[in-house]
C-alpha positions in Angstrom: 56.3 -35.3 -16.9 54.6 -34.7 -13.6 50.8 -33.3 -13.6 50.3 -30.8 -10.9 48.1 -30.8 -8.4 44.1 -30.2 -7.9 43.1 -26.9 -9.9 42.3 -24.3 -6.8 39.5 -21.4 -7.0 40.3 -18.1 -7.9 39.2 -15.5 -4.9 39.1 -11.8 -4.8 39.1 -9.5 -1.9 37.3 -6.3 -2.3 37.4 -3.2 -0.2 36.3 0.3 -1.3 35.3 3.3 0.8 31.9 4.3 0.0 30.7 8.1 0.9 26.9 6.8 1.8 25.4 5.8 5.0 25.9 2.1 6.2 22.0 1.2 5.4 22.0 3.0 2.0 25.3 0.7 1.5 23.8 -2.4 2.6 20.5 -1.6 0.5 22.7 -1.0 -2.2 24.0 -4.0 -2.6 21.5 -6.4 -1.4 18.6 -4.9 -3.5 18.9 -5.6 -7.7 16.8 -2.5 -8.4 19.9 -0.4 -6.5 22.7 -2.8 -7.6 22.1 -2.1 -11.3 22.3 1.6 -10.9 26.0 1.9 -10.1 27.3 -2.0 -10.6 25.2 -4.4 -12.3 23.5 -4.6 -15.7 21.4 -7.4 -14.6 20.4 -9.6 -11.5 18.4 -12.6 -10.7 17.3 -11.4 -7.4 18.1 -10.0 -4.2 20.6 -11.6 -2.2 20.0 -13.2 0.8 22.0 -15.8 3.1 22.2 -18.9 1.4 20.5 -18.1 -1.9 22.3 -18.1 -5.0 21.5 -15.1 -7.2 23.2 -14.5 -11.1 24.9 -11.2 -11.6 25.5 -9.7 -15.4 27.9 -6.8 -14.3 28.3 -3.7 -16.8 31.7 -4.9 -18.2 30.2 -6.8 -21.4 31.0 -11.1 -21.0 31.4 -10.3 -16.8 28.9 -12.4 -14.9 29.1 -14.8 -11.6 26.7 -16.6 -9.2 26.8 -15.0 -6.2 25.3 -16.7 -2.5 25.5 -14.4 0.5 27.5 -16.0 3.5 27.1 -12.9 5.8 24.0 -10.5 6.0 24.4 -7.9 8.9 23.0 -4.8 8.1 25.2 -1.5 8.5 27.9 -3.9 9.8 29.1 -6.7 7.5 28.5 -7.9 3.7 29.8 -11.3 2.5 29.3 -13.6 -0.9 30.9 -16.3 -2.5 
């Protein structure tokens, strides 16, 4: 019996439209105050490039660690 090869990440793409202004967006998301109004239940911080942050989401047992790759307000928001 053959083993396969090296285990690969999982990765998720995520689009949504969002009916808000691109800096109430960006705020949003970047900001834990805003983030556990609509997506969070907890955070570790706000995220910034390069900084790892935890995230609790509202689904009980869902939580990551997230590290912005992309900050451009009103333009583009990345994580790993």
């Amino acid at each position: 019996m053959s083993k396969s090869g090296p285990k690969s990440a999982l990765s998720a793409r995520v689009t949504m439209l969002i009916q808000a202004s691109p800096d109430r967006v960006y705020s949003a998301f970047v900001e834990p105050e805003q983030l556990n109004k609509f997506w969070l239940s907890k955070a570790s911080g706000p995220l910034r490039v390069g900084k790892t942050v935890h995230w609790n989401f509202l689904v009980a047992g869902a939580e990551i660690d997230a590290t912005a790759t992309t900050m451009d307000q009103a333009r583009k928001l990345a994580w790993d």
